[in-house]
C-alpha angles and dihedrals in degrees: 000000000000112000118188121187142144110309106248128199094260090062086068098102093052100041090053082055087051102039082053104051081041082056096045090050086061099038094232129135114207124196112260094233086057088052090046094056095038087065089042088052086041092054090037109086087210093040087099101232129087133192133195124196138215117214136161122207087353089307110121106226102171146356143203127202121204152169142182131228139187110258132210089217106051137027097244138040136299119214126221125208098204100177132011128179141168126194108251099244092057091044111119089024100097096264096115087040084052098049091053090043096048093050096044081051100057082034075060092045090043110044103249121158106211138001114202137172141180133215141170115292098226080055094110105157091054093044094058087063099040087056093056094067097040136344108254115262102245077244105145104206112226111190119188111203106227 
């Protein structure tokens, strides 16, 4: 039985395997002082990102980082799922499917107007999942490194 909550300070060890194996996936190698202040944001209710787990019988299986942020084109925010994983050995078992329906829930309970994600195209598994909530969009992400 999935369970998905708040994440909490004692998840931290878990998260940071998680984050890793996240990282690996998309072969990216953060710094460990930007991994460091990610979790800080996460735990600080003004840090501006929040994060829910998954976890079954007190074991994280997954997590999804999130903010809002004001839109030109509603009323109210937009959030934004920044990052969703789910540890290889719980993949195909609802807990990605938990975490999105557990934040467009609170977006519901919130008044948000949209939650929206991205993720690489070759990512076929995920994308499979991600279709069955909504189509994607024909959007084409550009990022400029400052």
């Amino acid at each position: 039985m999935v369970n998905v909550r708040e994440a909490q300070a004692a998840d931290e060890a878990a998260w940071r395997a998680l984050w890793d194996a996240y990282l690996a996936f998309y072969r990216q190698d953060l710094p460990p002082d930007v991994t460091a202040a990610t979790w800080a944001r996460i735990l600080d209710p003004a840090g501006g990102i929040g994060m829910r787990v998954a976890e079954d019988e007190g074991t994280l299986l997954g997590f999804a980082t999130w903010l809002t942020h004001p839109s030109t084109w509603t009323l109210t925010p937009d959030c934004y799922l920044e990052d969703l994983f789910v540890d290889a050995a719980a993949r195909g078992k609802g807990v990605g499917r938990a975490l999105i329906e557990d934040l467009a829930a609170l977006g519901r309970a919130n008044g948000w107007s949209r939650l929206y994600w991205h993720t690489a195209e070759g990512n076929t598994q995920a994308r499979r999942l991600y279709d069955s909530f909504t189509p994607a969009d024909g959007h084409v992400r550009y990022r400029v490194e400052l």
